[in-house]
C-alpha positions in Angstrom: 130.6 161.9 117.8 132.1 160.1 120.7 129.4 158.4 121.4 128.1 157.6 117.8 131.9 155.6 118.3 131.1 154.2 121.4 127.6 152.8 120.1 129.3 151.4 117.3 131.9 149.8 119.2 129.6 147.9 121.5 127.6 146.7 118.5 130.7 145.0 117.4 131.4 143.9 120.0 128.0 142.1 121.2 127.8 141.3 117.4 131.6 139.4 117.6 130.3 137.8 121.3 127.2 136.2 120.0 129.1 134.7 117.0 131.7 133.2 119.1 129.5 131.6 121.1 128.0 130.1 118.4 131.7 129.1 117.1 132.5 127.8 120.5 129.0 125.4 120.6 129.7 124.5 117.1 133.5 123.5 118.3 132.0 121.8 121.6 129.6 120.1 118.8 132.6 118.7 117.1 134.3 117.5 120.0 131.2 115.9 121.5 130.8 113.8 117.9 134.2 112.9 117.7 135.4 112.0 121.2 132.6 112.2 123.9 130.0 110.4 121.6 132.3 107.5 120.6 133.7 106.7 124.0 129.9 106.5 125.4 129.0 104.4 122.4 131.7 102.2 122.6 131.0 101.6 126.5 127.1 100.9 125.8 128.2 98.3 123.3 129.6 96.4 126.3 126.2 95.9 127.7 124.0 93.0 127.7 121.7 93.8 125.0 122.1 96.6 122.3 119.3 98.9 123.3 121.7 101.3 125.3 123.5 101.8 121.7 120.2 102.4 119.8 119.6 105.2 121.7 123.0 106.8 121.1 122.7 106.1 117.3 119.3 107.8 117.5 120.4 110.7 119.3 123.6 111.2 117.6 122.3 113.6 114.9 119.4 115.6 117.3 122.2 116.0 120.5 124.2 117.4 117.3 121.4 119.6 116.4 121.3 120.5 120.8 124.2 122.3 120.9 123.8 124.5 118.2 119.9 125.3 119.4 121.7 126.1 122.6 124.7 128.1 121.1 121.9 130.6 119.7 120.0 130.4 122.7 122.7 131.7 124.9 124.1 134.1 121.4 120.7 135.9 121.8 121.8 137.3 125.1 124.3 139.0 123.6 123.1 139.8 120.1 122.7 143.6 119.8 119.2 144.7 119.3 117.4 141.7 119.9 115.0 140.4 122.6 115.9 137.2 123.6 112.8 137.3 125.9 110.2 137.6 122.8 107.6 135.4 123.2 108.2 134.0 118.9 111.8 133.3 120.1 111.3 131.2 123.0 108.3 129.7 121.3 111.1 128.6 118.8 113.5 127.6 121.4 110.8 125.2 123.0 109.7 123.9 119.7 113.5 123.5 118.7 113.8 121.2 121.8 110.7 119.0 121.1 111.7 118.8 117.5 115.5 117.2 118.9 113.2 114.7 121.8 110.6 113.7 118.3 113.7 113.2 116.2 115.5 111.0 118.6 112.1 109.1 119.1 111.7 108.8 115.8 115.1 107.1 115.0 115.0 105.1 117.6 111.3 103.4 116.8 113.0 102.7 113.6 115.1 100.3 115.0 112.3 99.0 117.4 111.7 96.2 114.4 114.9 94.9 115.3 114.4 95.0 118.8 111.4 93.4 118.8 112.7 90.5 116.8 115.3 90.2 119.5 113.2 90.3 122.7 110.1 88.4 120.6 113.3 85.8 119.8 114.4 85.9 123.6 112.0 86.1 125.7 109.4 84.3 123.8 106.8 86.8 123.4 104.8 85.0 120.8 104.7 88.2 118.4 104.5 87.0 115.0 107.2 88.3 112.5 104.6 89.8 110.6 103.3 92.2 113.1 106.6 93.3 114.3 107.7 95.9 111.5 103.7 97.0 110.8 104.4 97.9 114.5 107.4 100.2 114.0 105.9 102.2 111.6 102.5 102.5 113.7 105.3 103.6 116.7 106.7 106.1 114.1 103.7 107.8 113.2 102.3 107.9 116.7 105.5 109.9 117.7 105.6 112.1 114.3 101.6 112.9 115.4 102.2 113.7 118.8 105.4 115.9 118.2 103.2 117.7 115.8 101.2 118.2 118.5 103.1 119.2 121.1 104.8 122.0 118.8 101.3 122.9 117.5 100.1 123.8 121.2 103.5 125.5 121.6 102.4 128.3 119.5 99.2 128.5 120.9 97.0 126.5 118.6 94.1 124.3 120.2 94.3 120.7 119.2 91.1 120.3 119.6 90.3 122.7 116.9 91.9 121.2 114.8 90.5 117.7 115.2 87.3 119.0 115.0 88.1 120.7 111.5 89.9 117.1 110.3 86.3 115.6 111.5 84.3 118.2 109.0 86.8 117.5 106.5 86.4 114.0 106.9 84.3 112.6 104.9 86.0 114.6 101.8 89.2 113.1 102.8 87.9 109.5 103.0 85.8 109.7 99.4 89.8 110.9 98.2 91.7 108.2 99.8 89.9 105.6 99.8 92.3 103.3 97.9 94.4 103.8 100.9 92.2 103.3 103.8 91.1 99.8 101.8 94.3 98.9 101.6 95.4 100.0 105.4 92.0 97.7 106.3 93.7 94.9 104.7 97.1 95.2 106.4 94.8 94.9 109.4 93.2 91.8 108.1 96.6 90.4 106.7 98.1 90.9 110.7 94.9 90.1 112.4 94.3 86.6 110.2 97.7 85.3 109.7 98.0 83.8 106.4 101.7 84.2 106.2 104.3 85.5 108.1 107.7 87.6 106.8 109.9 85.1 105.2 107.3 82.8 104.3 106.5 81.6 100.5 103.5 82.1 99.5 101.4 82.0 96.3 98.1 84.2 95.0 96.9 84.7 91.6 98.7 87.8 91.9 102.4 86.5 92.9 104.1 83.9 93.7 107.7 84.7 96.3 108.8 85.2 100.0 107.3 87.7 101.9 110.1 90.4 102.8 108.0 93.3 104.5 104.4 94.8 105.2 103.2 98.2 105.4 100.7 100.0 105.7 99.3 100.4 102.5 101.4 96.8 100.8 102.8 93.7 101.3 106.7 93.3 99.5 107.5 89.9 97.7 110.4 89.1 96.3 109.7 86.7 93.4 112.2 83.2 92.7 113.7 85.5 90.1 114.8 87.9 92.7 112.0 90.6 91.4 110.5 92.3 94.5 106.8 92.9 93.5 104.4 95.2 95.9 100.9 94.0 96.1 98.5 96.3 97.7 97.0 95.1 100.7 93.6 95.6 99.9 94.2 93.3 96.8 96.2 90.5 99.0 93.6 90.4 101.4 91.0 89.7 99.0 92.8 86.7 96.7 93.1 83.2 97.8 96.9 82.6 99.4 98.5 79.1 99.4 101.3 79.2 102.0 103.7 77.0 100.7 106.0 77.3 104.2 103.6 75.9 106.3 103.5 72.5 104.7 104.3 70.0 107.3 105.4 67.8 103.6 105.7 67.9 100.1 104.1 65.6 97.4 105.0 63.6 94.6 102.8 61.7 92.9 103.0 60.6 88.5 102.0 57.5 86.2 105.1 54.8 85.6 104.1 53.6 82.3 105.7 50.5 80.8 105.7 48.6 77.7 102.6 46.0 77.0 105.0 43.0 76.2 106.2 43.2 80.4 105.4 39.9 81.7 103.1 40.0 85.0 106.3 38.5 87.2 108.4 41.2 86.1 105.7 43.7 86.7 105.0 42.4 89.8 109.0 42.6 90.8 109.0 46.3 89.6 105.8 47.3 91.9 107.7 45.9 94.5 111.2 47.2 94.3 109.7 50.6 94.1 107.7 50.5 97.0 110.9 49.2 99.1 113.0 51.9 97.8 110.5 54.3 98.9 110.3 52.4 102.3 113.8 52.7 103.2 114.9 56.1 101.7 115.7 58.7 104.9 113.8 61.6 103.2 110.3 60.1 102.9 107.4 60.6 104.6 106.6 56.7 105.5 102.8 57.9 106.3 101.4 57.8 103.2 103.5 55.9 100.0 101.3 54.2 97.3 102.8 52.1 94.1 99.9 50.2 92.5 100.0 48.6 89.1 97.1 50.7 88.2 95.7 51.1 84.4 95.7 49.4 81.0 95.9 52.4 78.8 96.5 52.6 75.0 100.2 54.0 76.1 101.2 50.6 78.3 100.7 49.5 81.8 100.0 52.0 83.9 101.8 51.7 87.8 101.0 54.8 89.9 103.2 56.5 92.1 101.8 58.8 95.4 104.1 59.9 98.1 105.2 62.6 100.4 109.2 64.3 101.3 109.7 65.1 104.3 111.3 68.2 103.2 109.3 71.1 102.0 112.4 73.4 100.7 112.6 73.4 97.2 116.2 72.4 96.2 115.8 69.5 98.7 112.7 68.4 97.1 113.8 68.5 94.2 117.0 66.6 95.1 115.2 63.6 96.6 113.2 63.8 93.5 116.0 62.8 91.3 117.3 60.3 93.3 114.0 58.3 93.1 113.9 58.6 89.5 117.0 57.2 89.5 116.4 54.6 91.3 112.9 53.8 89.3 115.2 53.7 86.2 117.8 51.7 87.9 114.7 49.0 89.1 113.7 48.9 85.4 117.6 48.5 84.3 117.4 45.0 86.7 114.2 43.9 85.4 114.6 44.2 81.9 111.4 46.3 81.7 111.0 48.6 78.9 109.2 52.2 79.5 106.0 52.3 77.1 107.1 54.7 74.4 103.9 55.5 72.0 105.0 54.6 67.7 103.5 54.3 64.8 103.8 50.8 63.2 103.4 50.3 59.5 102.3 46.9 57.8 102.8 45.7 53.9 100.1 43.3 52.5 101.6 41.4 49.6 99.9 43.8 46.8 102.1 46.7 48.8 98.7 48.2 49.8 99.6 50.5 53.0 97.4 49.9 56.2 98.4 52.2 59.6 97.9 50.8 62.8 98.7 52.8 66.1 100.0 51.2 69.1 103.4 50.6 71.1 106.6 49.0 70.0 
């Protein structure tokens, strides 16, 4: 009876042991978070790039995770009735471990979009903005494919074997996806041929926006009416893209029509005015400005007007724009012109018999 006691006794107390080690790791967890963690963090944010505190972020939840997987690990020791030296449980353990190292990785290839913007931005790498988050997920499922792995062969299992069944299963796999291996080969084309880049505007038949991000199976764009539509890649790569960004300017170019009854002199003044005000306005392009008096049409003289902004941003266009409308209108003002403005004219004969005529006032 004694020593039915005395068995009991020690279960309770291995039992009590392993769970306050546990307690004491999950305390030491806490502490680490709250104290430990943000002193190191707040030292890395001293240094010269931000790098050294990506890495804490990304670690902050796995080293978490750590103590714990070691607070069981050294619990086991202790834990009545169990063999910490079983061959599933340190398989575990060593999987545990790789699991923490992917997840870190893992986190910390998610920010490698923004650090590749920052050292492309630096350092002048000459990696176009496009290629830079299609990257970071490539980076992410390299490490998510190699942690698998590594765990795999943990417990045993030949990676080999298992590439050799994906090969047999290939062909099965590739009839059922493939929507998404078309659209992956056009995320390649998209990167490899440049049409755009992120945070360029772009048109297709498909959409019209700025380019905000590109995966691997779609391109984002988030439309003027702040819509974000996702095209697949397969269908982008395929359409006909006018990249509106890359425009060195922007053209303008509509028919002046005035009245028939302008006399030539005055029409001759307003050709000429026009062309000046085009010649001396800041915004521009002098390369290429034509202001002809152009057509007789049925609606008046026709004068046509052909010239380039400088700017290609749309409110700026758009505001250069106006103020050369203005300044047609206040030409016209000057010149006494009238713009040609189509009416119907109706005349009487003297036995009030109605004949129309068409033409301008």
């Amino acid at each position: 009876m004694n020593w039915e006691v005395f068995l009991q006794l020690e279960f309770l107390k291995n039992l009590g042991i392993s769970l306050g080690i546990i307690l004491i790791f999950l305390i030491f967890r806490k502490i680490f978070s709250k104290y430990v963690f943000a002193l190191l963090l707040k030292m890395s944010k001293k240094a010269p790039t931000s790098f050294l505190s990506n890495v804490f972020l990304s670690y902050e939840k796995p080293i978490q995770l750590l103590f714990f997987i070691i607070g069981i690990y050294i619990a086991a020791d202790y834990f009545p009735y169990f063999n910490e030296q079983g061959k599933l449980f340190q398989n575990l353990i060593r999987a545990s471990i790789v699991f923490v190292i992917s997840w870190g990785l893992y986190n910390l290839s998610s920010t490698s979009s923004l650090l590749l913007t920052k050292l492309n931005h630096k350092f002048n790498f000459e990696i176009d903005e496009i290629l830079i988050p299609f990257l970071s997920k490539a980076l992410r499922v390299l490490v998510v494919v190699i942690s698998v792995s590594v765990i795999a062969q943990v417990f045993g299992y030949e990676i080999s074997g298992l590439v050799a069944g994906l090969g047999i299963g290939g062909l099965a796999i590739s009839l059922a996806a493939k929507d998404a291996i078309a659209n992956l080969f056009g995320g390649i084309v998209i990167i490899t041929e440049k049409p755009f880049s992120i945070g360029d505007w772009i048109l297709t038949p498909s959409v019209e926006g700025t380019v905000e991000d590109i995966t691997f199976r779609s391109t984002r764009i988030r439309t003027f009416a702040q819509a974000v539509v996702t095209v697949p890649n397969a269908t982008l790569a395929n359409e006909s893209i006018t990249n509106w960004s890359w425009m060195g300017k922007r053209q303008i170019t509509f028919q002046l029509r005035v009245a028939h009854d302008t006399p030539k002199g005055q029409l001759k003044n307003v050709v000429q005015k026009i062309e000046e005000v085009l010649r001396n306005h800041p915004e521009i392009h002098q390369e290429t400005i034509h202001v002809r008096f152009d057509q007789f049409t049925d609606n008046g003289f026709g004068v046509f007007l052909y010239f380039f902004t400088k700017t290609t941003v749309w409110a700026e266009f758009l505001k250069v724009k106006e103020e050369i409308n203005f300044a047609i209108l206040d030409i016209l003002e000057q010149e006494n012109v009238k713009m040609a403005i189509p009416s119907r004219v109706l005349y009487f004969d003297k036995n009030f018999s109605e004949v129309s005529h068409e033409g301008l006032s």
